[in-house]
BAPA-999225 format. One record per residue: residue number from 1; residue in one letter; x, y, z of N, C-alpha, C in turn. Coordinates in steps of 0.05 Angstrom, whole numbers. Atoms other than C-alpha are relative to their C-alpha. Layout:
BEGIN
   resi   resn     n_px     n_py     n_pz    ca_px    ca_py    ca_pz     c_px     c_py     c_pz
    NUM      A        X        Y        Z        X        Y        Z        X        Y        Z
...
***
This chain:
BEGIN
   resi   resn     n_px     n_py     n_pz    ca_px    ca_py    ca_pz     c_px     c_py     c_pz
      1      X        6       23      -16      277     -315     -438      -31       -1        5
      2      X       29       -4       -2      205     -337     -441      -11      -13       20
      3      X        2       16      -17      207     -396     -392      -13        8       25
      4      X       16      -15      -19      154     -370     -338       11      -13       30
      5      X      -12        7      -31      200     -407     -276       26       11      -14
      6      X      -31      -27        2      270     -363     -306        2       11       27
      7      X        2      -21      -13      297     -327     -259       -8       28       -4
      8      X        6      -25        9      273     -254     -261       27       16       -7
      9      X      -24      -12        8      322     -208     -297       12       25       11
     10      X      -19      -19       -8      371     -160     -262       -8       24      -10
     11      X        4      -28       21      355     -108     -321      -30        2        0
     12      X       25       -3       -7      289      -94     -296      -23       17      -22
     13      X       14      -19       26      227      -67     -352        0       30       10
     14      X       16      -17       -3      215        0     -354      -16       10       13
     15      X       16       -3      -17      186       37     -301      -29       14        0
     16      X       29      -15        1      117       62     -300       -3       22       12
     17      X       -1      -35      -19       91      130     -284       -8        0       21
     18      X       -1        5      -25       68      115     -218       27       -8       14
     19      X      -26        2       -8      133       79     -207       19       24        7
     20      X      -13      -16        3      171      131     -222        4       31       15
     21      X        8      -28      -17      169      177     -163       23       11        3
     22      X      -39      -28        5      224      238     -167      -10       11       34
     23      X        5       -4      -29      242      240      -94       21       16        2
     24      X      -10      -21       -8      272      317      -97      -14       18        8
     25      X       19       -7      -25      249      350      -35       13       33       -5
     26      X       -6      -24        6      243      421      -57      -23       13       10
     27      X       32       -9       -8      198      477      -16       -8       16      -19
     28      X        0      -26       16      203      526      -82      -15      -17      -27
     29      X       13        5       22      154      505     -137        9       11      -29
     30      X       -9      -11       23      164      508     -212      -10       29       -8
     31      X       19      -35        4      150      587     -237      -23      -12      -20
     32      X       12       -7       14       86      587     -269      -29      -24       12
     33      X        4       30       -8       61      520     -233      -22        7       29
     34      X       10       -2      -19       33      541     -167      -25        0        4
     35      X       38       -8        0      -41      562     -187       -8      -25      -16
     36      X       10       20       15      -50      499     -224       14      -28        6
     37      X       -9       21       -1      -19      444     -190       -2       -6       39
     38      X        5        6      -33      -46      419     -117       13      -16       17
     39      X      -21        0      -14       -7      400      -61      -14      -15       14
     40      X       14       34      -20      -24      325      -21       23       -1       14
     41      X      -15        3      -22        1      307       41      -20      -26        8
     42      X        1       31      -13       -2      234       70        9       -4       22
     43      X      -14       11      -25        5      215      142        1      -33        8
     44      X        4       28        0       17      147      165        6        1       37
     45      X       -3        1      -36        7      141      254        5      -29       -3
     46      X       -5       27       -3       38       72      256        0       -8       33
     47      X      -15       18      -20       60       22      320       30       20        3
     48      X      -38        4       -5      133       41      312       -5       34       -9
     49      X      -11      -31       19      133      109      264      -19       11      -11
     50      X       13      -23        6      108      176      249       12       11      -35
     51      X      -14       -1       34      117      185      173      -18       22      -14
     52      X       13      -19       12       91      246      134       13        2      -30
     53      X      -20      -11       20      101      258       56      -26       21       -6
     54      X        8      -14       10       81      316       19       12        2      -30
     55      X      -10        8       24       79      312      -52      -17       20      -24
     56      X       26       -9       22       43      340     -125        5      -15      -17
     57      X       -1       22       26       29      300     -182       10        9      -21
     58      X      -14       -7       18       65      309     -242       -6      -25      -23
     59      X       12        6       23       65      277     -313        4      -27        3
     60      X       -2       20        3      109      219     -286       -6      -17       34
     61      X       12        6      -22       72      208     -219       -1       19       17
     62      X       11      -14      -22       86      244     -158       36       16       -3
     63      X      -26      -11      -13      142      299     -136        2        5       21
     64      X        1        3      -33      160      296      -69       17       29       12
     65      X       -9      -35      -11      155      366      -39       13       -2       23
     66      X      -14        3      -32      173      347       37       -5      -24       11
     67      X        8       19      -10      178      286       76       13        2       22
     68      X       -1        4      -27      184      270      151       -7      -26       17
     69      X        0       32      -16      197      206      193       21       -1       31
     70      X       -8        9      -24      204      189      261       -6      -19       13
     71      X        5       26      -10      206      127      303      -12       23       36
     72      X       15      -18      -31      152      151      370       -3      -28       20
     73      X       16       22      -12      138       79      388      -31        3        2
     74      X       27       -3       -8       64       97      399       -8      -31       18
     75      X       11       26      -10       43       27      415       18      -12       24
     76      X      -14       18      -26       98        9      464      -13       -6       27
     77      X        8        9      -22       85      -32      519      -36       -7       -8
     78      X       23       11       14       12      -58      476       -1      -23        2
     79      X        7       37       -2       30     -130      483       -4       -2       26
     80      X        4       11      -23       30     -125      558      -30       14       11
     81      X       23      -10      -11      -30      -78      571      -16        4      -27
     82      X       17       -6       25      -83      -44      525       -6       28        2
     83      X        5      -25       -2      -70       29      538       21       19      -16
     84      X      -18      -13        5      -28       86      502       19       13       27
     85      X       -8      -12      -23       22       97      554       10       31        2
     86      X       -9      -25        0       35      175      579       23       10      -20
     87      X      -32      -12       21      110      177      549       -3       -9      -31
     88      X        0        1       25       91      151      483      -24       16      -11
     89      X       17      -18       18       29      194      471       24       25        2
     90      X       -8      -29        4       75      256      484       24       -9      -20
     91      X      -21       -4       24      135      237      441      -11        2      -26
     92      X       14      -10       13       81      230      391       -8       22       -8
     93      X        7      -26        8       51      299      396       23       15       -8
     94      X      -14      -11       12      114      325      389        9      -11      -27
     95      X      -12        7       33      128      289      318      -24       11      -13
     96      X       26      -10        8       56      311      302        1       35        0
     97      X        8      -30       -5       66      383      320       24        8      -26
     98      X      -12       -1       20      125      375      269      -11       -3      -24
     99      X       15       -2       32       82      350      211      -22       20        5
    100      X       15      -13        4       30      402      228       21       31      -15
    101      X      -12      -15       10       80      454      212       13        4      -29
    102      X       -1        7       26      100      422      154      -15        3      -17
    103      X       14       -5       24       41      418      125      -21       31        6
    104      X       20      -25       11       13      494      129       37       15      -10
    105      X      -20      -17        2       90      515      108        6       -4      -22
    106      X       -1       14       26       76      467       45      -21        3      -16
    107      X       31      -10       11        1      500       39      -12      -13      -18
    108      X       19       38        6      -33      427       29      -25       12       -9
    109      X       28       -6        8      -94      433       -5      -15      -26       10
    110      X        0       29        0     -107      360        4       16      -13       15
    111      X      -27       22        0      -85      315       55      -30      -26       18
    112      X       17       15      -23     -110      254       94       20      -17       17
    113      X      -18       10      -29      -81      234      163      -12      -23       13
    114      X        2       34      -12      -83      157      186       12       -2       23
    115      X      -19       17      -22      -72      123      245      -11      -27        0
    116      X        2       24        6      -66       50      251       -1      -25       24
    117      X        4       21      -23      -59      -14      296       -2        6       33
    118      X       -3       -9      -29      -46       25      361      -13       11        7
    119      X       14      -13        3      -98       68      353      -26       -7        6
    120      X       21       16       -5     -144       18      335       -2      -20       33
    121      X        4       15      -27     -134      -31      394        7       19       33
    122      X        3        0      -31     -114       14      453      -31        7        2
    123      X       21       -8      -14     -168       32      498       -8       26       11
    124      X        2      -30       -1     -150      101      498        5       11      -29
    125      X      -17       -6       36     -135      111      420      -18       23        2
    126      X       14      -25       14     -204      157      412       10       26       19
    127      X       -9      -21      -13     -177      197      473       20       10      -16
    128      X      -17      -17       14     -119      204      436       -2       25      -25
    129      X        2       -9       33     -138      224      368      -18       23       12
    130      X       23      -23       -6     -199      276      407       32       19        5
    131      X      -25      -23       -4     -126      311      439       17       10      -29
    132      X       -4       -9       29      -95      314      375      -13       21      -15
    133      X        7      -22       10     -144      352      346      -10       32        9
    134      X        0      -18      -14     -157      394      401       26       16        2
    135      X      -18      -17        1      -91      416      409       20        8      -18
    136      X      -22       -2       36      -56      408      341      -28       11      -18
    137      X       14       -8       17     -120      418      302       -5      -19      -26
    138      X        5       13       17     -107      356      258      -13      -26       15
    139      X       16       24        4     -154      303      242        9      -24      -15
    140      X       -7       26        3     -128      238      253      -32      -17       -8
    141      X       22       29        9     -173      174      220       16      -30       -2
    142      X       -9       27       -5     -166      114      251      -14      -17      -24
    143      X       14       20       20     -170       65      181        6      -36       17
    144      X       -5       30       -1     -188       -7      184       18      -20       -5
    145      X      -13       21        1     -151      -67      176        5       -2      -38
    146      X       -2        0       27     -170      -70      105        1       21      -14
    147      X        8      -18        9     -175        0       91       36       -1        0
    148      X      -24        6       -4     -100      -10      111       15      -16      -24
    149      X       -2       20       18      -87      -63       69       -2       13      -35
    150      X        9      -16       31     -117      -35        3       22       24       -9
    151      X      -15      -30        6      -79       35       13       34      -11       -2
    152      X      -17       12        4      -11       -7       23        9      -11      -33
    153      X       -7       20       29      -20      -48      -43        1       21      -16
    154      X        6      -27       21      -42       18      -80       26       26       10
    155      X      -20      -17        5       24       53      -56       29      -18      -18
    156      X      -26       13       11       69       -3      -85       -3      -26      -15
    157      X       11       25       14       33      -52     -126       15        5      -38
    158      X      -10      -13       26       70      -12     -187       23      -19       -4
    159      X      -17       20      -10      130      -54     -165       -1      -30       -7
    160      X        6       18       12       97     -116     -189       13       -2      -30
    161      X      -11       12       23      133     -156     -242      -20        2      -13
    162      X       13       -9       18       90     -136     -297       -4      -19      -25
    163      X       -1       20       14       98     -204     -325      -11      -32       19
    164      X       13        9      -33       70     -232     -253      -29       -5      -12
    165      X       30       10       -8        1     -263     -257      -17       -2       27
    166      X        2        6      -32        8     -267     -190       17        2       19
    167      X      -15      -14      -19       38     -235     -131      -12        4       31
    168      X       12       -4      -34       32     -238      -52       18       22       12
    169      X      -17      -23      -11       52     -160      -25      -22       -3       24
    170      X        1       -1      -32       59     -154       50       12       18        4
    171      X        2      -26      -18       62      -99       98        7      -11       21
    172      X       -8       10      -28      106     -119      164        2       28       13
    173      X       -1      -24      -16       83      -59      212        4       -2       25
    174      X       10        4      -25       89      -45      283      -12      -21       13
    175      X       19        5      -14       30      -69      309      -16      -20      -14
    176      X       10       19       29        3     -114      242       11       -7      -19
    177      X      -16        9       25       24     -146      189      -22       -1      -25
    178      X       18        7       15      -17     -139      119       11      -20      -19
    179      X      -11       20       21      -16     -190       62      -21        9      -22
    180      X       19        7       20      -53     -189       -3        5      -17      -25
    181      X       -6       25       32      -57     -240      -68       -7       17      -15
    182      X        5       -8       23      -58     -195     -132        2      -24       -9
    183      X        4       17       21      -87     -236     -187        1       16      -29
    184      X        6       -9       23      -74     -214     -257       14       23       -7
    185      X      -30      -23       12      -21     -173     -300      -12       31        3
    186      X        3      -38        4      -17     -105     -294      -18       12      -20
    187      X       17      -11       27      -67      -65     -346       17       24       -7
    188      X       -7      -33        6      -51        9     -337       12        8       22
    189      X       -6       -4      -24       -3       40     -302      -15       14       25
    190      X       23       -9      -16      -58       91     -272      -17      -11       10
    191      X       21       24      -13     -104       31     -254        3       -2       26
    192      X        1       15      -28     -127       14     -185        5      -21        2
    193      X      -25       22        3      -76      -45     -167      -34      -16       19
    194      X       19       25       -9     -144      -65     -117      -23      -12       -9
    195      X       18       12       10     -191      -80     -165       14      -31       -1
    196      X      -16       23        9     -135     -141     -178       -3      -21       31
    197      X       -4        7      -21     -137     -156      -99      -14      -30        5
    198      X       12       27      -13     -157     -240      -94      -15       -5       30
    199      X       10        7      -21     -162     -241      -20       24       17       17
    200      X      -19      -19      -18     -128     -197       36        3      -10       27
    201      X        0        7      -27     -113     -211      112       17       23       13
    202      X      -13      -24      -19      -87     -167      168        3      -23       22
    203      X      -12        5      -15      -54     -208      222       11       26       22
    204      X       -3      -20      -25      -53     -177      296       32        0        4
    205      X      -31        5        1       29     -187      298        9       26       -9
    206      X      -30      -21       16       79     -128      281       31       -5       16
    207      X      -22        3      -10      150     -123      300       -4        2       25
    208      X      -10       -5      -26      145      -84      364      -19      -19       27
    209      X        7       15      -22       91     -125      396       13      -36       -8
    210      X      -15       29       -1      121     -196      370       30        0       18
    211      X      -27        7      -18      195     -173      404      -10       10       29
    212      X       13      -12      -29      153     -138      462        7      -33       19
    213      X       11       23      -18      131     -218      484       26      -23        0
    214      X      -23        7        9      194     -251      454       24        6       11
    215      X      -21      -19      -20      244     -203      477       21       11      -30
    216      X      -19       -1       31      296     -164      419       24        6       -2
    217      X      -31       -2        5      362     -153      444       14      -21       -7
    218      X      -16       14       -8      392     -222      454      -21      -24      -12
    219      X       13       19       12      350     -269      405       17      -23       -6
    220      X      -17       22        1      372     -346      405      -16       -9      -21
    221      X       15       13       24      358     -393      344      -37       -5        6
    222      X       17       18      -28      306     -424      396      -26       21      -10
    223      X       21      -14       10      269     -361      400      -16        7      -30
    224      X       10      -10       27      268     -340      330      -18      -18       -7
    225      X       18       13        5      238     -402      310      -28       -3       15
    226      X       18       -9      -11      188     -394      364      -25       16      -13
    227      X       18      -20        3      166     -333      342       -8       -3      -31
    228      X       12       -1       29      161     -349      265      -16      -30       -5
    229      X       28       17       -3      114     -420      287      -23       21        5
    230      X       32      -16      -12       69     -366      317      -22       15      -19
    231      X        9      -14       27       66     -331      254      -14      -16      -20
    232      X        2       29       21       57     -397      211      -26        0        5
    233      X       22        4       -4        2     -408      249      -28       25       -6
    234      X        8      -26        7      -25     -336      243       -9        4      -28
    235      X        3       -2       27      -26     -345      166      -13      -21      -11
    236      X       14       28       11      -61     -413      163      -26       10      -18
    237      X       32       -5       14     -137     -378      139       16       10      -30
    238      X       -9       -8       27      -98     -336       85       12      -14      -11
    239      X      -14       18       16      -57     -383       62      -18      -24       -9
    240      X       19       11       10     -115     -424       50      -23       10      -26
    241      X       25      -13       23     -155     -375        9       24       13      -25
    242      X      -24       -5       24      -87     -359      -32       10      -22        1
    243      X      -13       24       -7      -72     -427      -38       18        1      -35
    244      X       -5       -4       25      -69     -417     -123       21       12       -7
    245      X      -14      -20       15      -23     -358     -121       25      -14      -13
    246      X      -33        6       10       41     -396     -132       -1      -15      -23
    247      X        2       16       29       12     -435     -188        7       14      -28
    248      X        5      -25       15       16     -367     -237       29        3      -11
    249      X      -35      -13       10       77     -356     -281        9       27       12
    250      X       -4      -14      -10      129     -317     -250       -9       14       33
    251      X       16       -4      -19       97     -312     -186       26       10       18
    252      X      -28       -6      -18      141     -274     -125      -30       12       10
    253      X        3      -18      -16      136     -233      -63        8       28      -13
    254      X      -13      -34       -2      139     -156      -56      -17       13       18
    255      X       -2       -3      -26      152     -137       11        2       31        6
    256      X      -11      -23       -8      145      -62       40        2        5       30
    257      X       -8      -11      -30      172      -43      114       19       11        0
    258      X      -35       -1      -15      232      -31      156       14      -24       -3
    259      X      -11       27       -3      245     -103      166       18       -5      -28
    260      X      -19       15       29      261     -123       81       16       31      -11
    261      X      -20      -17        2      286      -46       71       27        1       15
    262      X      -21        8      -17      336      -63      124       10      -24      -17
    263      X       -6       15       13      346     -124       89       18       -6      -25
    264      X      -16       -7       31      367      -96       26       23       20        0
    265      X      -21      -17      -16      417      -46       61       12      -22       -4
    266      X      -13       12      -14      447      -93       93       22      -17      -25
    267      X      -12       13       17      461     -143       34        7       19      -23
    268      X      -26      -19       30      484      -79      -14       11       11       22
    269      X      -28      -13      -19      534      -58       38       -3       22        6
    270      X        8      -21       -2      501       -1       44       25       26       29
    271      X      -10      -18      -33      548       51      103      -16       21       -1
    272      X       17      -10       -8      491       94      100      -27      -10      -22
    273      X       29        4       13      417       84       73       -5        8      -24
    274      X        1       -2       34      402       90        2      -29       -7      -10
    275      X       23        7        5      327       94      -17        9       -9      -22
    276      X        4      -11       27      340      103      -85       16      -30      -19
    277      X      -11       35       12      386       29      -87      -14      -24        7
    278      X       16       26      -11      336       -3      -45      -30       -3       -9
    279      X       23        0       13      272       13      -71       -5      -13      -25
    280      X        5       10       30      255      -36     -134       26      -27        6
    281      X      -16       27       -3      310      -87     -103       -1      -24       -7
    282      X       15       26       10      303     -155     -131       29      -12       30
    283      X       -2       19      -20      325     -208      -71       -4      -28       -4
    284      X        7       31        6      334     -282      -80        0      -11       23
    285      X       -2        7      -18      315     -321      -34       18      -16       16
    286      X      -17       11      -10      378     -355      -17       15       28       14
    287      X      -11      -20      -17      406     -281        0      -17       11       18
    288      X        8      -10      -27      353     -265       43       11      -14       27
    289      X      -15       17      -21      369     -321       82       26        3       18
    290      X      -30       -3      -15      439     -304       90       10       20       14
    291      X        3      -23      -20      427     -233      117      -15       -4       11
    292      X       17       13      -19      380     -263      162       28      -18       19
    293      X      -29       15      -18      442     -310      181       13       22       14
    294      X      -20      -25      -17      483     -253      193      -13       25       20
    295      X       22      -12      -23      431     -211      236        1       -7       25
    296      X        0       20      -31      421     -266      284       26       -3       11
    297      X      -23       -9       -9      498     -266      295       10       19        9
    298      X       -6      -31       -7      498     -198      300        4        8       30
    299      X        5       -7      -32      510     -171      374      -14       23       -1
    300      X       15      -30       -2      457     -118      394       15       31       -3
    301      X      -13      -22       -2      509      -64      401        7        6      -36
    302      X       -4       -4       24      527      -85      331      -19        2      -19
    303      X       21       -9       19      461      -80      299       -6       37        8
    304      X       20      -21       -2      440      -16      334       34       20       -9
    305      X      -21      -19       15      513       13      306       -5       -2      -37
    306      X       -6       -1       32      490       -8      229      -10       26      -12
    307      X       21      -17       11      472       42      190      -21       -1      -17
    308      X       21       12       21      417        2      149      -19        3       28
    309      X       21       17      -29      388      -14      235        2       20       13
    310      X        4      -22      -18      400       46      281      -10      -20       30
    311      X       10        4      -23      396       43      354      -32       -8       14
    312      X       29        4      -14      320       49      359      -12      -22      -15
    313      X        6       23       15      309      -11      307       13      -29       12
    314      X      -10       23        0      355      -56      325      -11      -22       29
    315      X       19       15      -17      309      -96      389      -27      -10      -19
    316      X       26       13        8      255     -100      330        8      -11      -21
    317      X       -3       15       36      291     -126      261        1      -28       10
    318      X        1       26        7      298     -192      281      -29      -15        6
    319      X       20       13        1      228     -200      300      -19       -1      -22
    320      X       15        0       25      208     -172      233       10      -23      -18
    321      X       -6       21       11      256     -224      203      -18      -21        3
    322      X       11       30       -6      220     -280      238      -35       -1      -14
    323      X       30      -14       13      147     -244      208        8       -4      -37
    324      X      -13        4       30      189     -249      137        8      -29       -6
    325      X      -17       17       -5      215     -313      155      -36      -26       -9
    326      X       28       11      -14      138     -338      174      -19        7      -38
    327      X       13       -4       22      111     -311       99        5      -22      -23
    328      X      -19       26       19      166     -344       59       -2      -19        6
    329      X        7       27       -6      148     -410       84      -21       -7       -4
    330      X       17        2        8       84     -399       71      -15      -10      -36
    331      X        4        4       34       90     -376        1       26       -9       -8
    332      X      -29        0        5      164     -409      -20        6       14      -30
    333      X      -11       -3       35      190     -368      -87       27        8        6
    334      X      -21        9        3      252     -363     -111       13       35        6
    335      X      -10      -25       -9      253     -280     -105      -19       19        8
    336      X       18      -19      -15      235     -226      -67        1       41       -7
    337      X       -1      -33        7      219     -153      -92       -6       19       33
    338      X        9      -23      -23      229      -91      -35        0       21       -3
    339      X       21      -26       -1      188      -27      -32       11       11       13
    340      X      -12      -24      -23      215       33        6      -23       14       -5
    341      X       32      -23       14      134       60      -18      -12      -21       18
    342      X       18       11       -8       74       39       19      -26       14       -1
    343      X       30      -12       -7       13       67       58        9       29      -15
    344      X        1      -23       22       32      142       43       -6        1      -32
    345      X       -2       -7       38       47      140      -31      -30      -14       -8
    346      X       19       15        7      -15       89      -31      -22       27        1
    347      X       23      -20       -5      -62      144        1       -3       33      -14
    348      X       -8      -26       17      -28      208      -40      -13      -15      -29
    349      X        5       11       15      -39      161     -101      -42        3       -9
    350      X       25        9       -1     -112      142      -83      -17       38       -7
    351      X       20      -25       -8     -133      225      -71        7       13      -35
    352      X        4       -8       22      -97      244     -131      -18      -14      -36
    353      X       19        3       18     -134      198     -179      -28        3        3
    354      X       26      -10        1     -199      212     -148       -6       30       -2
    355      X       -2      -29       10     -179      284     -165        3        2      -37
    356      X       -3      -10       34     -165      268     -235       28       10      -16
    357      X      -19      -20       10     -100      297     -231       18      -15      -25
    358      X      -10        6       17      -73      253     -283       -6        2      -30
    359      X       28        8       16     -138      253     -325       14       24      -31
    360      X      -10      -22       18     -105      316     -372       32       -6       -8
    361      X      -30        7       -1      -28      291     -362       11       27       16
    362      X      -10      -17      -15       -5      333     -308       33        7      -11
    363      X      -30       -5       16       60      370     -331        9       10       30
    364      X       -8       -2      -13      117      391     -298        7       26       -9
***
């Protein structure tokens, strides 16, 4: 099928070696492997979640030595004030005192530790990050908006239809939302995806402060639409400077969060979570819609019983819907690719090619 408006095909090409991340979480290295094969670790300090991977590169990208995720809130209660409040810095340090253990028990040679929207805007963030390293010893770096942005696209820009000229991947976080316009087919799979980057934006919006002001147990049509005008409007500059993208054969979304990973649960029936079915998901836009329908019907008790939504998610998925809801209207295509990869894999990615580690063909 050569027709550049086709639908995209079910039987997806061939995955690339970046793509292709072997996510078996083993602490015992191959014999012979240890003295010649270095050990990256990626943190990601979000709004909502504490996410750690630890990984080494290998011939067909990365092997995932250990990974760690927890929802801390950090940012809660950010839409109504501008301070890290007491109970969410400490549930933090304790998820932090967890990846510090992790990573001297995984003897990192290499890592770099982020923090992000909550960080940046409270008014206590540097206090934070000084305690952190005072009493954990790791060195948090608060990245920019765009530094954000970039490291996002470069953990999942692999994911790009490879027959795409053009592609708008978004990041629905916490505390922000990223967007960027790739221009221009894939080259190499080892290539930096942001040399391709048209034009980028970071929007102040994430889930937990959009349902913060909103509210997220008991969402009416009313609101939803509310809150995905606010967004509309939020996207007017970028959607002006990506005005072209949709002109480009094949053109789509490819979405990485909680919000479209929930998404793709949800509509494969998932009764427990399934990276491995949801990651590389193709989504049409008439089924997003319809798990969006069924969301909003949902009763709170019954989202925070799914097992795609969990108790501590279910007050923020429908405001990430309305942030998903607010893109696709923007950009209308006909499907939507979802990422279970982002910032981490972006920032493990970024250290091991400025290491080279591919530069020889890393074996396994």
């Amino acid at each position: 099928m050569t027709d550049a408006t086709a639908p995209l095909k079910p039987d997806y090409p061939r995955k690339t070696d970046v793509e292709r991340v072997i996510r078996s979480k083993s602490r015992h290295r191959r014999k012979g492997t240890a003295e010649s094969r270095k050990t990256y670790a990626a943190l990601d300090l979000g709004t909502n979640n504490c996410r750690l991977l630890v990984a080494e590169p290998v011939r067909e990208g990365l092997h995932v030595v250990d990974a760690f995720s927890r929802i801390v809130r950090l940012g809660e209660g950010l839409g109504k004030g501008n301070r890290l409040s007491p109970e969410a810095i400490e549930r933090t340090m304790q998820a932090l005192d967890v990846c510090k253990i992790k990573l001297k028990t995984n003897e990192v040679s290499r890592m770099r530790l982020v923090a992000t929207e909550a960080c940046r805007t409270a008014e206590n963030g540097g206090e934070f990050i000084a305690r952190v390293k005072n009493e954990l010893g790791l060195e948090l770096e608060i990245v920019d908006r765009e530094t954000e942005a970039f490291l996002a696209v470069g953990g999942c820009a692999s994911l790009v239809d490879p027959r795409a000229k053009s592609s708008i991947i978004f990041d629905i976080g916490g505390g922000s939302t990223e967007l960027a316009w790739l221009d221009g087919q894939v080259t190499e799979s080892l290539s930096d995806p942001g040399t391709r980057i048209r034009c980028w934006d970071s929007l102040g919006v994430g889930v937990v402060t959009l349902a913060e002001r909103y509210g997220g147990e008991q969402v009416s049509w009313e609101t939803f639409e509310a809150m995905v005008a606010e967004v509309e409007d939020m996207l007017e500059d970028f959607a002006t400077r990506a005005a072209g993208a949709q002109n480009a054969p094949y053109f789509h979304l490819l979405g990485t969060s909680g919000t479209v990973t929930t998404l793709g649960g949800i509509y494969l029936g998932l009764t427990r979570y399934d990276r491995r079915r949801v990651d590389g998901l193709w989504m049409s836009d008439d089924d997003i819609s319809e798990v969006i329908e069924t969301l909003m019907n949902m009763s709170f008790p019954s989202r925070a019983s799914s097992p795609c939504i969990g108790k501590e998610r279910a007050d923020l998925v429908l405001a990430g819907c309305a942030i998903l809801d607010a893109i696709r209207r923007t950009f209308p295509t006909r499907f939507l690719r979802i990422a279970d990869r982002g910032l981490r894999e972006g920032i493990l990615i970024k250290m091991m090619r400025e290491d080279g580690a591919w530069r020889n063909g890393a074996q396994r």
